[in-house]
N, C-alpha and C positions, 0 to 999 in steps of 0.2 A: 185700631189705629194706635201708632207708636209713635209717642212724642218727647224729643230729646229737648232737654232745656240745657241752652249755653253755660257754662262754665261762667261766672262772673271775674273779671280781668282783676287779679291782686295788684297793687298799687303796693311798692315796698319803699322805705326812705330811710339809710342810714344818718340819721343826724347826730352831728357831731358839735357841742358846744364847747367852743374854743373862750377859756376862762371858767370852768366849771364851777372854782374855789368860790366864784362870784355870786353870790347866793340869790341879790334880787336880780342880777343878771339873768341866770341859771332861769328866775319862776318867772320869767318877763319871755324867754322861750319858751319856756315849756305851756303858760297861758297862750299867746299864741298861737302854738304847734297845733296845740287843742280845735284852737280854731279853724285851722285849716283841714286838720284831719277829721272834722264832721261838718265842713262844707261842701261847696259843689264841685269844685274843682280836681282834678285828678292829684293826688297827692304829693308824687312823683315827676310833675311838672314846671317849667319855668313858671310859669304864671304863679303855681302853691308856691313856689322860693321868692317871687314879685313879694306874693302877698304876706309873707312870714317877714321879708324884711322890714314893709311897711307898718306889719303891726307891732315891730318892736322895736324901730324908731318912735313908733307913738308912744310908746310905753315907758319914754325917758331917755331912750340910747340912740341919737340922732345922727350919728355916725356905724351905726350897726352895717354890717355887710354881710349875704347870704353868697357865699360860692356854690355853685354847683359841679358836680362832677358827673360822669358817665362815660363812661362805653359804648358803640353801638350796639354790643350785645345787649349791655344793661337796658338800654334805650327799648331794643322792643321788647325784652322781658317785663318792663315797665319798675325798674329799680335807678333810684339816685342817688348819689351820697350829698346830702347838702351838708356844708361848715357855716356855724354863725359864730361871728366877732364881733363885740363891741364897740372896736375901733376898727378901721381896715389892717391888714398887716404890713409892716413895715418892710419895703425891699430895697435892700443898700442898691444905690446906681455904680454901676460899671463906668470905667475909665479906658 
């Protein structure tokens, strides 16, 4: 008997901290990030970008915003760039 075992799905996330200079910014991500990257959730998912924002509005930055980015490529290779900001980013309005 031949028994192939699956391949476990890599889960990738370019994160990108927008403010890096920001020091307790910077460890207010990267503690969180932690947390998501050894929880349940897929890493590379909306719900892990939900949960990153929220734990780093808890964490002092109540204005923090997670972007996500992807491709459908990236989508089912299972890779996503998220961007975290402190503040949202400012976009001049058109006239």
């Amino acid at each position: 008997i031949s028994l192939e075992v699956p391949a476990m799905l890599e889960h990738r996330v370019e994160l990108k901290v927008i403010g890096w200079d920001d020091i307790p910014f910077r460890e207010a991500v990267e503690t969180a990030w932690a947390q998501i990257r050894h929880g349940t959730v897929d890493a590379d998912s909306t719900t892990a970008a939900a949960r990153l924002q929220m734990l780093v509005r808890a964490a002092g930055y109540p204005s923090a915003v997670v972007t996500v980015r992807r491709t459908v490529d990236e989508a089912l290779a299972h890779v996503s760039h998220f961007e975290v900001r402190a503040e949202p980013a400012k976009v001049p309005l058109e006239r």
